[in-house]
Legacy VTK file of the C-alpha trace (Angstrom):
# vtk DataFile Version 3.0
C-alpha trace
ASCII
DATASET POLYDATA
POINTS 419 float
142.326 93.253 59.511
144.470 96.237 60.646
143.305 98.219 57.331
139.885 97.553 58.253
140.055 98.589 61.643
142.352 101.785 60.060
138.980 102.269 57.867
137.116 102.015 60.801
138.679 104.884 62.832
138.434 106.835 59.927
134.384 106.667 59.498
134.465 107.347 63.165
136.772 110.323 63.157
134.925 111.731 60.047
131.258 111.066 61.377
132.530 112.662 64.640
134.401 115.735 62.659
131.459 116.689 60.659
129.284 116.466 63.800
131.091 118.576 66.020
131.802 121.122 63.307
127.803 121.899 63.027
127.025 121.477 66.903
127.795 124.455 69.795
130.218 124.444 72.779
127.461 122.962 75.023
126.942 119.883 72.190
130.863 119.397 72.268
131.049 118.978 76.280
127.455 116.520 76.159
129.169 114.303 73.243
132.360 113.934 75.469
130.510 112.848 78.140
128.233 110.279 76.394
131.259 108.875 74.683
133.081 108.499 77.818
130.235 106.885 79.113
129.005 104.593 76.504
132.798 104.292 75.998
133.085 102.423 79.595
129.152 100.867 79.564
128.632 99.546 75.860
132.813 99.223 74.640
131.764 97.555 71.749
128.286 99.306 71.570
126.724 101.501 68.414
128.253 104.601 67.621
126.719 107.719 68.741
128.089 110.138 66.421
124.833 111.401 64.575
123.377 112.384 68.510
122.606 116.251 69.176
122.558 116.528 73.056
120.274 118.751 74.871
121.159 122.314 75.587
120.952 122.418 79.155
123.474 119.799 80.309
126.772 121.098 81.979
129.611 118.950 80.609
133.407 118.783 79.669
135.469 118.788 76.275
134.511 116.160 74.333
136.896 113.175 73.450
136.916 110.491 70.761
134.855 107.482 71.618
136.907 104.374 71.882
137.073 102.062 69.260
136.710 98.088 69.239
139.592 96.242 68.008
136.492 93.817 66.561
135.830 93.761 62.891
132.988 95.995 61.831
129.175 95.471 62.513
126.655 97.158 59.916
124.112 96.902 62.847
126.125 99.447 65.319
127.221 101.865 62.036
123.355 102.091 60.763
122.792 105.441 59.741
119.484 107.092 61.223
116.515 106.163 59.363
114.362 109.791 57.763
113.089 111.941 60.137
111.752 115.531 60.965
113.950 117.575 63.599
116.523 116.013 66.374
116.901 112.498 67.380
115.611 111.994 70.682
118.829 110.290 72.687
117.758 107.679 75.384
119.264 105.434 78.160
116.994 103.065 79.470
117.352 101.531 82.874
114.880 99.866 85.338
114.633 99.900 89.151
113.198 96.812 91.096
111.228 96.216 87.403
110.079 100.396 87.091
111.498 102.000 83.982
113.249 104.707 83.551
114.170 106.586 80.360
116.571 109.239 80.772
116.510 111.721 77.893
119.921 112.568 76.971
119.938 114.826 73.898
116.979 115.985 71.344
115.349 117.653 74.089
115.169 121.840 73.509
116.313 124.159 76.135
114.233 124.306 79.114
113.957 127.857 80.460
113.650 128.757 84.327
115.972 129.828 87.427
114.976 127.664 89.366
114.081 123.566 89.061
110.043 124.362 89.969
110.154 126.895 87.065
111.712 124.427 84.895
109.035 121.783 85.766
106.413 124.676 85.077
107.861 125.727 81.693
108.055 121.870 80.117
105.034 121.397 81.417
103.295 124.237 79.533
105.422 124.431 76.916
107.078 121.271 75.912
104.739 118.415 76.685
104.684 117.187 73.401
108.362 115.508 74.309
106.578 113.693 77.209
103.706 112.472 75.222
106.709 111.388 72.424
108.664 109.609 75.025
106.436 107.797 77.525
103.148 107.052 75.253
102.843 104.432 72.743
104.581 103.721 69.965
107.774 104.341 71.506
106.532 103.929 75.788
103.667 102.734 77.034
101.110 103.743 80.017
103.233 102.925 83.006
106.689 104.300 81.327
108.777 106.601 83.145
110.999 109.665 82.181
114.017 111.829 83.271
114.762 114.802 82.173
118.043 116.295 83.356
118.347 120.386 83.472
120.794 122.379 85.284
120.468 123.477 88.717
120.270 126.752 90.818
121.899 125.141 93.387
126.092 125.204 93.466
126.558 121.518 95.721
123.872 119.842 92.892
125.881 117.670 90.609
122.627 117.719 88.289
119.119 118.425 88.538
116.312 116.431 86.883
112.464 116.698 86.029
110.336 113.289 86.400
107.760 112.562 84.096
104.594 110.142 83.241
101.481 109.308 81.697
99.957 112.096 83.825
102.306 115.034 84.072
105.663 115.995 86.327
106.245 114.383 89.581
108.458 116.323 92.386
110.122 113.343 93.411
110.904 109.779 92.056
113.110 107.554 94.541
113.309 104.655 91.904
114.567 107.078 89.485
117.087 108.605 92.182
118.455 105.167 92.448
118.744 105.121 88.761
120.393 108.178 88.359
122.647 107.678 90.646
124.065 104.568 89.127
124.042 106.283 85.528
125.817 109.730 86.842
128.647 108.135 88.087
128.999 105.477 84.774
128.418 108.637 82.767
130.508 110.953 84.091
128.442 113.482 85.150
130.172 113.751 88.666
133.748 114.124 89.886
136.604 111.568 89.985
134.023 108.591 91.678
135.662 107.340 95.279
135.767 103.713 96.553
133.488 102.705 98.260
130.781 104.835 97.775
130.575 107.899 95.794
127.804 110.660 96.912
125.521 112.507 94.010
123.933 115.150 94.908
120.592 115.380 92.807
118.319 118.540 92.462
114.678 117.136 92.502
112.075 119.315 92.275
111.387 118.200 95.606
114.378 119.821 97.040
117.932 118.228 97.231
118.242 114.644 97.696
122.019 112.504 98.521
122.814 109.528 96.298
125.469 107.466 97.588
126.618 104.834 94.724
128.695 102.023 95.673
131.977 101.939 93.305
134.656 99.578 93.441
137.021 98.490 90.950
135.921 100.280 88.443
132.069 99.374 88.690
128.779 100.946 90.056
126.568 98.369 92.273
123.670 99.717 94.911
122.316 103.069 95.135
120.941 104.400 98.525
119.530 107.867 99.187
118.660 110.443 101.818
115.561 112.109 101.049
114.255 115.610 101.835
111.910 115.957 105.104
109.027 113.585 104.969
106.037 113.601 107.304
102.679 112.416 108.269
100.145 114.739 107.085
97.000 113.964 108.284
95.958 110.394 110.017
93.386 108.289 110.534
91.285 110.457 107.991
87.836 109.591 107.213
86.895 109.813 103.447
83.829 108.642 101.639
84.536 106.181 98.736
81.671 105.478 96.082
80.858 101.623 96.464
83.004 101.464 99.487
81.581 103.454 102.018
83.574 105.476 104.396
87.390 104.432 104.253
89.992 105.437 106.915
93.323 106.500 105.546
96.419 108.184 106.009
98.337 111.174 104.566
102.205 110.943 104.260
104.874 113.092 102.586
108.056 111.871 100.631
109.077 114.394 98.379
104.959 113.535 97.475
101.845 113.150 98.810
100.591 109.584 98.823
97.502 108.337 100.888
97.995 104.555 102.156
95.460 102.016 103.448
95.472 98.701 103.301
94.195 96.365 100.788
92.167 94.085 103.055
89.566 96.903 103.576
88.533 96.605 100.078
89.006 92.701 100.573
91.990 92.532 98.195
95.561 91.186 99.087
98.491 93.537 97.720
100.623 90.187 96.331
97.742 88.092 94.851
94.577 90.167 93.859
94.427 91.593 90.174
96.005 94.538 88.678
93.125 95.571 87.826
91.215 95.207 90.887
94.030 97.062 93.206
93.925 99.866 90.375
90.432 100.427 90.429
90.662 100.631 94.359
93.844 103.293 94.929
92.110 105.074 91.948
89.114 105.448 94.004
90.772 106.307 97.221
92.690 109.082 95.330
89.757 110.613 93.424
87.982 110.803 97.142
91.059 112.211 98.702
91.304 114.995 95.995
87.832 115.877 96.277
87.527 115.853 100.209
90.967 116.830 101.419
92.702 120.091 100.811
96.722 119.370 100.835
99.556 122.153 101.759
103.080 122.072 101.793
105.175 123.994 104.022
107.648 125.807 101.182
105.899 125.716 97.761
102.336 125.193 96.813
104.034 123.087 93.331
104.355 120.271 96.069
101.132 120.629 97.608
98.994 117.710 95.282
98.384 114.006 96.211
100.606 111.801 93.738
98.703 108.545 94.265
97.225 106.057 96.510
99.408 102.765 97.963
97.592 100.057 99.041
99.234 97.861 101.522
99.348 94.544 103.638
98.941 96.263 106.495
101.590 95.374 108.084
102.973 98.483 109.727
103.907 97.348 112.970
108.138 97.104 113.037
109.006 93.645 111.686
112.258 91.846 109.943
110.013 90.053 107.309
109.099 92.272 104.356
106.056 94.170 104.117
104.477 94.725 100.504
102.729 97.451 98.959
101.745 98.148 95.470
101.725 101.907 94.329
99.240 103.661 91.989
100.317 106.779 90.856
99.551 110.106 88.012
97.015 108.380 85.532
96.227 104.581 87.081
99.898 103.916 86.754
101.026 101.157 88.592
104.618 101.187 90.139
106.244 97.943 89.966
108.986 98.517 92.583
108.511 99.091 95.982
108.114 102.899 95.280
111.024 104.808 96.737
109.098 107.757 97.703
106.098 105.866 99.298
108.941 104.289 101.159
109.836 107.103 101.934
106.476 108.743 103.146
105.508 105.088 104.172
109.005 105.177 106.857
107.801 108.854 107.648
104.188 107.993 108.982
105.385 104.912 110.594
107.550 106.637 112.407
104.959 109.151 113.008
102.859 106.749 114.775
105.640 105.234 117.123
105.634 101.716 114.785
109.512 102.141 114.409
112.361 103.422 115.817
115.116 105.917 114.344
117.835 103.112 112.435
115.501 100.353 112.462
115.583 98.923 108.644
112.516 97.771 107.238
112.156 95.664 103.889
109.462 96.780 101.213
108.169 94.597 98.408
106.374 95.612 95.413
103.152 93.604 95.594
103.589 93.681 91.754
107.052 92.458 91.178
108.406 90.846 94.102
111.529 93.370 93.999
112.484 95.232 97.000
113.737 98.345 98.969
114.908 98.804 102.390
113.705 102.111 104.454
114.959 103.786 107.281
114.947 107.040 109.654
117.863 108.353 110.249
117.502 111.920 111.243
114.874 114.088 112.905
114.221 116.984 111.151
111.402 119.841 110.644
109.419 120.642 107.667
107.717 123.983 108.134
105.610 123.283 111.366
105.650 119.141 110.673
107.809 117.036 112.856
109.389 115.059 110.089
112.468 112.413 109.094
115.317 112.327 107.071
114.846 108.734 105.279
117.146 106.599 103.644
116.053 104.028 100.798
118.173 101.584 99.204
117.540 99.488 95.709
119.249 98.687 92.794
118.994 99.779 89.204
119.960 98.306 85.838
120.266 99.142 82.248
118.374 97.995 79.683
119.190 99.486 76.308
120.097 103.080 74.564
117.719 104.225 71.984
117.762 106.996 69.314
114.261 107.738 68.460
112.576 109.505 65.465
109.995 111.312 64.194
107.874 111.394 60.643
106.201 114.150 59.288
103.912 112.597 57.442
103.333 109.892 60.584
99.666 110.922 62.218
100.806 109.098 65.504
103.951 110.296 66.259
102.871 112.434 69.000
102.347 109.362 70.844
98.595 107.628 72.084
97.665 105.758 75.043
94.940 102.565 75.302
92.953 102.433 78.008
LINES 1 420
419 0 1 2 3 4 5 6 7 8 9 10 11 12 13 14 15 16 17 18 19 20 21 22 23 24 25 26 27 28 29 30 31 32 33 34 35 36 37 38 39 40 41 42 43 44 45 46 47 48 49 50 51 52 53 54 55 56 57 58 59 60 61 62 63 64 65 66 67 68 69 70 71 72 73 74 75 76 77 78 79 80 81 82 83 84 85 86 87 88 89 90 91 92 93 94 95 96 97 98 99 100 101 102 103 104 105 106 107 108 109 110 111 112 113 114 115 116 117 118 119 120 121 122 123 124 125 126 127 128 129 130 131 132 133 134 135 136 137 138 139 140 141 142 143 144 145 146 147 148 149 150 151 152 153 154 155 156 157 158 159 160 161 162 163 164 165 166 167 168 169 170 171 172 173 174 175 176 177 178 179 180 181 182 183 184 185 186 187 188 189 190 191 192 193 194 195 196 197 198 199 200 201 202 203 204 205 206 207 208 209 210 211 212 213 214 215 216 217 218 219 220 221 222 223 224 225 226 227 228 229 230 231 232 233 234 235 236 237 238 239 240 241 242 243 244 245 246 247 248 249 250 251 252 253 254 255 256 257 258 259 260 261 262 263 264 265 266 267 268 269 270 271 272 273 274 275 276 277 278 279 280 281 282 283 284 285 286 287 288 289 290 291 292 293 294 295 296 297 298 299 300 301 302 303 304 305 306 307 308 309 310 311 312 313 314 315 316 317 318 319 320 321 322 323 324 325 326 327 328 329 330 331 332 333 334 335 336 337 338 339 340 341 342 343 344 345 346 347 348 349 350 351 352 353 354 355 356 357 358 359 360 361 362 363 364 365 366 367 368 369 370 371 372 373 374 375 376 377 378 379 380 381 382 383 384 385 386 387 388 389 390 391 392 393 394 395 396 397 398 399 400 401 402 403 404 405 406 407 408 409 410 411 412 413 414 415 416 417 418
């Protein structure tokens, strides 16, 4: 047994050598951190040796990844099957039931000085990776993506670039929630305090606060304080093919959403079809685009609407959940409560006197069932908009670590969607 586990050490130490030999400084300091990471997540997990992180992280020395004391497992020391190019290193988590794949090496440099000219170079130069990552065979239609990239800004522990089926979002509260959770496991912040610790997370958006709860060792809840959210426009009159005219409203959190609620199209958010509530928001956001003209106070990247959320209606200030269901980019269909509608949903009911600053409402995804609480907690200003500082609060999870590949020969590998 103790010659095997010598023998063990030995592949590990030699797959690791040989690695770090052919990789950079930056690759050393990204291994570390992984290891340490996957070290304290997965201790008995696969071995990450063969991974080549992305160039843009900012990371420590590396160290050896621990070991198991467990016999071997020809599962966790599979080589990498053939490919063409670098692995593409993923951590997988969900929030309330939304993915989230957070792309942790494979990915090339991403050029810009500041996060909005990061978002614009991937997004015209690089978008193969998103169509690789979120579209089938390896995602799907509603998958979700993180990219993380350094930041201009010297309190941002990290910075990150959402993506979809559609493009680059400027701000993703499910994934902030996620993030959270994973910086602290992963190392990616400072020695992590008891009993919270606070990220600090570069969106394109602007800078958002993750506080993680940490105890003993462990990571638990994730709440956040977004940037400025506001009502836009309310009460707005728009012309809907099959519908008529539809009032709605225009709200800001970190993205533009317009709500309304279901009943208008005579759906219910918790117990009409997907497809029915899809072809609905879809509607409401092809008539907003066309009739409304959006503006944001401090960068015109900001200034597009992100999606429609339907909801119960229920705006009013109430301690029994109110549900919503989210469609988003492409006909992508949230299923958690959407932590930037919750945002921008807090923000215009605050707007319209419904609640108070503190006062914590519960929202549930219509989809899933899962939920998020929202709060104001700070006047603020956005350009010439009265606006709120909100808090959200959810939970994330993981669900797996994936190495993916592509073949050269392999006329899908760019990735396909069904519709």
């Amino acid at each position: 047994m103790e010659q095997h586990h010598e023998g063990n050490m030995q592949r590990e130490e030699k797959l690791l050598s040989k690695f770090l030999d052919d990789s950079t400084r930056s690759t050393e300091r990204l291994l570390g951190k992984l290891f340490d990471g996957l070290g304290s997540l997965f201790p008995q997990g696969c071995s990450t040796a063969q991974q080549s992180p992305a160039q843009d992280s900012h990371v420590p020395q590396a160290h050896h990844p621990q070991i198991s004391d467990q016999p071997s497992n020809p599962v966790t020391e599979m080589q990498l099957p053939p490919h063409q190019g670098e692995p593409l290193s993923v951590v997988d988590m969900h929030t309330g039931g939304e993915p989230l794949r957070i792309i942790l090496s494979g990915y090339p440099h991403v050029r810009g000085d500041s996060v909005l000219a990061k978002r614009r170079y991937v997004r015209e130069h690089l978008d193969h990776f998103r169509r690789v990552l979120m579209f089938e065979p390896r995602g799907h239609s509603d998958m979700y993506g993180a990219l993380i990239v350094d930041s201009e800004l010297p309190e941002a522990d990290m910075a990150v670039l959402f993506m979809h089926n559609e493009g680059y979002s400027t701000m993703c509260g499910h994934a902030v929630i996620a993030l959270g959770r994973f910086a602290v496991d992963y190392k990616l912040v400072k020695e992590p305090q008891s009993p919270e610790t606070q990220v600090n997370i570069h969106c394109p958006c602007g800078l958002v606060k993750a506080f993680v709860q940490y105890s003993e060792g462990k990571t638990g809840g994730v709440r956040f304080h977004s940037v400025p959210a506001f009502a836009f426009a309310t009460d707005v009159t728009v012309r809907i093919g099959g519908f008529g005219e539809v009032t709605v409203d225009i709200s800001y959190g970190g993205a533009f959403y317009a709500f309304v609620s279901a009943q208008k199209f005579g759906l219910d958010v918790t117990k009409s079809r997907t497809r029915d509530l899809v072809d609905a928001a879809t509607a409401v956001t092809n008539a907003v685009k066309s009739q409304m003209k959006l503006y944001h106070p401090t960068s015109d990247d900001l200034a597009f609407l992100y999606g429609t959320i339907l909801t119960d209606g229920k705006d009013q200030y109430s301690s029994e959940p109110t549900a919503n269901v989210c469609v988003f980019a492409e006909a992508q269909v949230d299923r958690s409560p959407t932590g930037s509608g919750v945002t921008a949903r807090v923000a215009l009911q605050y707007h319209k006197g419904l609640i108070q600053l503190n006062q914590t409402r519960t929202f549930q995804s219509g989809a899933t069932g899962s939920q998020f609480t929202g709060r104001a907690v700070e006047e603020t200003k956005c350009g010439d908009f009265n606006a709120v500082v909100v808090e959200v609060a959810g939970q994330a999870f993981y669900t797996g670590v994936s190495h993916f590949v592509q073949e050269s020969k392999d006329k899908l590998t760019h990735g396909f969607l069904l519709k």
